[in-house]
VOPAGU-2260 file (C-alpha; in pm, 1 decimal, decimal comma):
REM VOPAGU-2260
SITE   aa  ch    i         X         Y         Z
SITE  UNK   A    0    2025,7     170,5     619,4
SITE  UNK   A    1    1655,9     106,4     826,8
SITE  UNK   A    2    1372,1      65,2     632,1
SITE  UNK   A    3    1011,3      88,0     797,0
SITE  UNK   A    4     665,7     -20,7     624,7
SITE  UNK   A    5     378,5      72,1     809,7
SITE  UNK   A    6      96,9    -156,8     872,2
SITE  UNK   A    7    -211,9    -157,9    1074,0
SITE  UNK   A    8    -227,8     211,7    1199,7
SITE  UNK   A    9      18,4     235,9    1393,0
SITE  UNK   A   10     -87,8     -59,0    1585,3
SITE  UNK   A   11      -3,3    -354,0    1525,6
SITE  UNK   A   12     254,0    -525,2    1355,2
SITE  UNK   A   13      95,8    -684,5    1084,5
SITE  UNK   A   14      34,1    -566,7     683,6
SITE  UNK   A   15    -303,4    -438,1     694,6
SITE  UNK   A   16    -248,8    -161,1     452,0
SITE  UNK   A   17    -254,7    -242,6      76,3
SITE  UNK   A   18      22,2      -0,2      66,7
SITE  UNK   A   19     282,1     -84,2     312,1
SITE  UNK   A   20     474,0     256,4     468,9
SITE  UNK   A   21     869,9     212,2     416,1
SITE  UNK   A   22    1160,0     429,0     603,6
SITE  UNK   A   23    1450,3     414,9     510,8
SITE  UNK   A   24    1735,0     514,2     723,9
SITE  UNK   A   25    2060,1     556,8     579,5
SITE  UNK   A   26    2358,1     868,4     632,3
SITE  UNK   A   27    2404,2     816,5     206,5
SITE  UNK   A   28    2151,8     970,9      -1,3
SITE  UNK   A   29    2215,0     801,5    -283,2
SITE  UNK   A   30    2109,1     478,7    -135,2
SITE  UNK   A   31    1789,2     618,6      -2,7
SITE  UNK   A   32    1699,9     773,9    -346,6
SITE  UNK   A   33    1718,8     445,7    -503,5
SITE  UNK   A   34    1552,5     220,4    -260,7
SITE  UNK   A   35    1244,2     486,3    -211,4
SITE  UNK   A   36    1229,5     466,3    -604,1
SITE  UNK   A   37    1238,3     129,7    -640,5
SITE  UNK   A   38    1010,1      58,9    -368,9
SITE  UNK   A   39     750,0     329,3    -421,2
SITE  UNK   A   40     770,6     201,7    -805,3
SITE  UNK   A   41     661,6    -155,3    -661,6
SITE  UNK   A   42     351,4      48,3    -486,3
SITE  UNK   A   43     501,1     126,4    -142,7
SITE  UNK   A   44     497,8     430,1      85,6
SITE  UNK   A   45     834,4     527,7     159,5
SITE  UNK   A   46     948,9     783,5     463,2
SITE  UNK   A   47    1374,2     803,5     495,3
SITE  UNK   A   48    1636,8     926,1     747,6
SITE  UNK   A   49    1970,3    1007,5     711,6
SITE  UNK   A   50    2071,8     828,5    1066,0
SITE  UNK   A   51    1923,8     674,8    1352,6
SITE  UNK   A   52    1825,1     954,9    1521,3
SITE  UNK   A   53    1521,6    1091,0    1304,8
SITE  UNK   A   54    1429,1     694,2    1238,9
SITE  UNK   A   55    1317,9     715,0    1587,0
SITE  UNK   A   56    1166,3    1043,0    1549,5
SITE  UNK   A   57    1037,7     934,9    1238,3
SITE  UNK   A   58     876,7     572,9    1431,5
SITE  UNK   A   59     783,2     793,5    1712,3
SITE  UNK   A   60     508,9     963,4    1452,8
SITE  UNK   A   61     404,2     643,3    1279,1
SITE  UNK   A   62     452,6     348,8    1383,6
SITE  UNK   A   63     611,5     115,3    1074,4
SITE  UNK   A   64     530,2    -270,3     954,8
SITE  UNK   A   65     897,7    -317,5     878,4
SITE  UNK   A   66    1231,3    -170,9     921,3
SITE  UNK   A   67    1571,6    -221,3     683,5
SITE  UNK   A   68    1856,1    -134,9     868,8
SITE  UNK   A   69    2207,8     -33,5     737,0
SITE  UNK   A   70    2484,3    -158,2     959,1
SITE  UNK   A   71    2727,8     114,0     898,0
SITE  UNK   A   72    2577,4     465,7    1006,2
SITE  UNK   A   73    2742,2     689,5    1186,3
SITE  UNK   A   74    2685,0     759,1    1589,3
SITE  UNK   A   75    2427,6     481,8    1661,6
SITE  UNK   A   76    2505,1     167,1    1425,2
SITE  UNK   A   77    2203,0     -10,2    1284,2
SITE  UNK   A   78    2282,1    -285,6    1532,6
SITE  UNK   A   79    2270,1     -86,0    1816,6
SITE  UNK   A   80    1914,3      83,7    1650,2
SITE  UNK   A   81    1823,1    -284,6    1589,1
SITE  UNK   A   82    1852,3    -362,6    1975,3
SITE  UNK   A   83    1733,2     -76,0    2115,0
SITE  UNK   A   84    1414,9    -124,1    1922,1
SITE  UNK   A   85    1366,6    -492,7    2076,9
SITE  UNK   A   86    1396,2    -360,0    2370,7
SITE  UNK   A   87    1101,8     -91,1    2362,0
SITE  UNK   A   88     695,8    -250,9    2356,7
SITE  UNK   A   89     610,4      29,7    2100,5
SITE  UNK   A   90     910,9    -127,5    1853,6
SITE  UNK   A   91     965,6    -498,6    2004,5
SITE  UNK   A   92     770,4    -650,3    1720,7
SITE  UNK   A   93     870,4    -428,7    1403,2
SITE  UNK   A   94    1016,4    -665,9    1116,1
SITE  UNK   A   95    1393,2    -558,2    1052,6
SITE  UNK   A   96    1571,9    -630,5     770,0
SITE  UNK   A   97    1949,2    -557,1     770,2
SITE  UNK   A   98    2108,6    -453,1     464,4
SITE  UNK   A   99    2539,2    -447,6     503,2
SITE  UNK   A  100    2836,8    -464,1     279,8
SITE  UNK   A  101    2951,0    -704,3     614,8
SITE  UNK   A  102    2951,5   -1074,9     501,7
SITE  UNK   A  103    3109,2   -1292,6     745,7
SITE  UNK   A  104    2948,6   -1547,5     955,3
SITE  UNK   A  105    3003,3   -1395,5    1252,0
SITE  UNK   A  106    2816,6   -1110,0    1163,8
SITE  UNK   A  107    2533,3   -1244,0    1004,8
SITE  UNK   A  108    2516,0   -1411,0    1351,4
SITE  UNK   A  109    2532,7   -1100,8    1542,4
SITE  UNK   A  110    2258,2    -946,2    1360,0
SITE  UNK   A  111    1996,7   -1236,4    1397,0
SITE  UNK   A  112    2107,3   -1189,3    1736,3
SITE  UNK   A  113    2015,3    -847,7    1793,0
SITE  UNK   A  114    1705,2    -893,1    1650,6
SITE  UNK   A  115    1661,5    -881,7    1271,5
SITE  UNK   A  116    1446,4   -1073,8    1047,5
SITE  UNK   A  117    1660,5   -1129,0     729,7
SITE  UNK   A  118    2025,4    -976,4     589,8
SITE  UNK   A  119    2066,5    -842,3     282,0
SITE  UNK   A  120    2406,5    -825,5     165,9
SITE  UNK   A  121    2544,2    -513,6     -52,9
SITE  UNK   A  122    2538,3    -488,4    -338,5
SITE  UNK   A  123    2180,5    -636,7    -393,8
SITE  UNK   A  124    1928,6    -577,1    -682,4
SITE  UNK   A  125    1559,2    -412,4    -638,3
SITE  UNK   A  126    1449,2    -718,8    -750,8
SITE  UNK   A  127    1571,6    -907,5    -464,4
SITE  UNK   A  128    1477,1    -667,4    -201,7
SITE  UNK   A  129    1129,4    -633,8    -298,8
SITE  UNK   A  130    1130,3   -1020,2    -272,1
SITE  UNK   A  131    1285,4   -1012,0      99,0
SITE  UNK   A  132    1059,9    -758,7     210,6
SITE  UNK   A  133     712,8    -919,2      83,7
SITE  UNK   A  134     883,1   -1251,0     272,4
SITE  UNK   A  135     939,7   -1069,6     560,0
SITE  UNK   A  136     558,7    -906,2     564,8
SITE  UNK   A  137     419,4   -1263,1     492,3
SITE  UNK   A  138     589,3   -1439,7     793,7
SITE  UNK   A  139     496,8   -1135,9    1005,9
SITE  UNK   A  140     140,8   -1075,0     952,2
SITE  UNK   A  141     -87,8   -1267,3    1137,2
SITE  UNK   A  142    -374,4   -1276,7     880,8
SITE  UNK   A  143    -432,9   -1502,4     595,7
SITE  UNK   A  144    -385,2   -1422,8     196,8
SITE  UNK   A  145    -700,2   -1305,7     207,0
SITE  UNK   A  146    -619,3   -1029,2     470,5
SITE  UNK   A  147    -827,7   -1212,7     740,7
SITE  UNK   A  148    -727,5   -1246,3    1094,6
SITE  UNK   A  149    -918,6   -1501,3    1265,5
SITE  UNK   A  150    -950,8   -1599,3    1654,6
SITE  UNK   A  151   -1195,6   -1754,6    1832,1
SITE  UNK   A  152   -1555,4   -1703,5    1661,5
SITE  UNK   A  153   -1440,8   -1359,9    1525,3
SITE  UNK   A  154   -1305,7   -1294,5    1208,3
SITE  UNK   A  155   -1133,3    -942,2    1089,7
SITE  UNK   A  156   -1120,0    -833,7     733,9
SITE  UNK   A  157    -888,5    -591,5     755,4
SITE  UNK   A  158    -909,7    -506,7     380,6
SITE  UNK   A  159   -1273,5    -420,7     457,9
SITE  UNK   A  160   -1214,4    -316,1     744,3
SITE  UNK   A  161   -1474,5    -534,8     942,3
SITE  UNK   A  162   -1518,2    -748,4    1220,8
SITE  UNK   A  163   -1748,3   -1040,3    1159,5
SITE  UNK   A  164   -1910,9   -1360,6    1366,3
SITE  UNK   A  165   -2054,9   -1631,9    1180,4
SITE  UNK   A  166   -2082,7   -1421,0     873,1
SITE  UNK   A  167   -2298,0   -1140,2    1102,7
SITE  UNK   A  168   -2137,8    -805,1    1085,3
SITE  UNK   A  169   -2014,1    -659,1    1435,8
SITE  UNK   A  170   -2105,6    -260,8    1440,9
SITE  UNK   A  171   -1726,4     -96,0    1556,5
SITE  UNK   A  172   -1664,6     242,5    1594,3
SITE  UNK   A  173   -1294,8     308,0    1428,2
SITE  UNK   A  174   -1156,8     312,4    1738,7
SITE  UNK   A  175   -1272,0     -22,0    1892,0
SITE  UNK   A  176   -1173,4    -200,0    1516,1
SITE  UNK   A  177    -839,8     -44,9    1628,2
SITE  UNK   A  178    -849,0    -220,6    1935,3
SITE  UNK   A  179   -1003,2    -513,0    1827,5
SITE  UNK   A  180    -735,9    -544,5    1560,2
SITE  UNK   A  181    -460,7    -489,1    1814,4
SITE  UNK   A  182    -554,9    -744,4    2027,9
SITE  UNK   A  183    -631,4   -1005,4    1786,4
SITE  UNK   A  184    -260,6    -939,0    1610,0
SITE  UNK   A  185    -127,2   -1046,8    1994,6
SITE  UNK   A  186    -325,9   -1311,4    2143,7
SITE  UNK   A  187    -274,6   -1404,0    2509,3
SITE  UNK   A  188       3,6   -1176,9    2569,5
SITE  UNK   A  189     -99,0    -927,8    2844,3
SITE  UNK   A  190    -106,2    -546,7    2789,0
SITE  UNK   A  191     -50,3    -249,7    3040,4
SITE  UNK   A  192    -261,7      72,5    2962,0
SITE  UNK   A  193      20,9     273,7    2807,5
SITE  UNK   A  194     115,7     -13,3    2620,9
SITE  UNK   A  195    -203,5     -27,6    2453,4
SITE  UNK   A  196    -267,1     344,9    2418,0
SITE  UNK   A  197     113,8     372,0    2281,3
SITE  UNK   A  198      34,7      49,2    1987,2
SITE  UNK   A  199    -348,4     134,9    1934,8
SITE  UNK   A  200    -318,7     618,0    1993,5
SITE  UNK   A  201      46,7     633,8    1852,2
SITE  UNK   A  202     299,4     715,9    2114,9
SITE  UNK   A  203     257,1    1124,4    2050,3
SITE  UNK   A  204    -163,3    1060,2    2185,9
SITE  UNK   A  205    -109,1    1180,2    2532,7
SITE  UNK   A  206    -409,2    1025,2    2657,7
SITE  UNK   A  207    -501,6     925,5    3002,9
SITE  UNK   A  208    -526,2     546,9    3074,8
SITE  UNK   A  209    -847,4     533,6    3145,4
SITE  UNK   A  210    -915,9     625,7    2792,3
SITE  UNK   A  211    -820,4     272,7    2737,9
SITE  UNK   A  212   -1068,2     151,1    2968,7
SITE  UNK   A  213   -1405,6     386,4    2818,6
SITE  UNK   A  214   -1298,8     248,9    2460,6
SITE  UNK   A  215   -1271,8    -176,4    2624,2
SITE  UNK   A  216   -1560,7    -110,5    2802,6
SITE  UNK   A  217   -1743,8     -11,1    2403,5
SITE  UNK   A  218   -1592,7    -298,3    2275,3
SITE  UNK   A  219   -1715,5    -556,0    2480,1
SITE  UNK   A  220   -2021,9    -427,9    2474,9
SITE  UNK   A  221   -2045,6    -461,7    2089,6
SITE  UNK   A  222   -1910,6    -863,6    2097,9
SITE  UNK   A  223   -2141,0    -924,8    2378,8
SITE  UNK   A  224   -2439,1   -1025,2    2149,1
SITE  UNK   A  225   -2183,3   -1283,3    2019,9
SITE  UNK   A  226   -2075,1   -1428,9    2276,5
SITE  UNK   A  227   -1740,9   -1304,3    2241,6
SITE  UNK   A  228   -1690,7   -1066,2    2509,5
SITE  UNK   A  229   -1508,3   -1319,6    2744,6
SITE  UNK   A  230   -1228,3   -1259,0    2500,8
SITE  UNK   A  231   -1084,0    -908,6    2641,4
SITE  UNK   A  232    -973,4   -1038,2    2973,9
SITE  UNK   A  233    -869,9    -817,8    3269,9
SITE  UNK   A  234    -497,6    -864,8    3401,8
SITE  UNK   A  235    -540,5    -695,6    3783,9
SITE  UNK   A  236    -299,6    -441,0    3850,9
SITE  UNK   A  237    -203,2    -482,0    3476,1
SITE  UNK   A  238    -391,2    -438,2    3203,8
SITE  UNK   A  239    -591,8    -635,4    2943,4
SITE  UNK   A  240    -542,2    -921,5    2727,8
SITE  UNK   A  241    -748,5   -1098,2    2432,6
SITE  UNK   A  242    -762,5   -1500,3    2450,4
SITE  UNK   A  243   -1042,7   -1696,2    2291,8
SITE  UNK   A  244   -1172,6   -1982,8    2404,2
SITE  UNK   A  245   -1132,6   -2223,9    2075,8
């Protein structure tokens, strides 16, 4: 079984939804009835898929905050979904969770390997899934317990949705917060063009790169009063990245 919470829009991989966006993948129904009704009982979105397949179809049309994964599905395993996932920029960073009926060593060791964030072993109580998936989110999400992300001089309340220096508000257009969010979620890490339109447009937003490079352009213009448009740095022949100076 894969379950996937969705976070910031698509974008990023952090909680910045009060209601996290769940799927849950799994080829038995019954199990996907009762995790969507204990989860959307705890105030969660839930999506589901019967097998690996439409999870990716399902990812490919929103991008989630976190993924439980059932070992045992038929055609592509939840290990093999697990790994193909790390290897893809749009899914590298999506929490995983795997929930088997497989309790050996060896195979909890195989699936950290491949890439997940916790095991949950069958049978297991709503109770303590709720509990692993909060975890999960908390370790994952780069802002506080307030919901702030802060780098450098700027600070993002991404309950309210705004970008703020020195308590001075920063006028965004929804697509720059977006961006700004993105980048701030993955500090220092450099970005390609379709990277960034795949994490920040959704990977269905067939959009030309230099789309990417109009909206940078807007948002450097905005932190520029702050001193805080040295942040988006230019990769040549790359991309962009975000690193503050402090």
């Amino acid at each position: 079984m894969l379950i996937i919470s969705i976070g910031p829009a698509h974008a990023n991989g952090q909680l910045s939804k009060n209601k996290p966006l769940i799927l849950v993948v799994d080829d038995e129904a019954a199990i996907r009835d009762m995790i969507r009704f204990a989860l959307e009982r705890a105030g969660m979105k839930v999506q589901a898929a019967a097998n690996a397949q439409e999870a990716l179809l399902r990812i490919s049309e929103q991008r989630p905050d976190i993924m439980l994964v059932d070992w045992m599905m038929p055609g592509i395993s939840g290990l093999k979904l697990t790994r193909r996932l790390r290897k893809d920029s749009f899914t590298e960073d999506i929490p995983i969770i795997m929930l088997t009926a497989k309790v050996s060593e060896d195979d909890k060791v195989a699936g950290l390997e491949a890439g997940t964030d916790d095991y949950v072993t069958k049978p297991f109580s709503p109770r303590e899934l709720l509990a692993r998936i909060h975890a999960v989110l908390r370790r994952s999400s780069p802002t506080d317990e307030r919901g702030q992300l802060i780098v450098g001089k700027i600070t993002l309340d991404t309950l309210s949705r705004r970008a703020l220096v020195q308590d001075e508000e920063v006028s965004l257009g929804p697509t720059e917060y977006r961006l700004l969010e993105f980048f701030m979620s993955h500090t220092g890490r450099a970005f390609s063009r379709t990277q960034i339109l795949d994490h920040v447009w959704g990977a269905n937003a067939y959009l030309e790169e230099r789309t990417v490079d109009v909206h940078i352009r807007r948002l450097r213009k905005a932190l520029e009063p702050y001193g805080a448009k040295e942040y988006l740095q230019t990769v040549r022949g790359h991309g962009y990245r975000f690193l503050a100076d402090t």
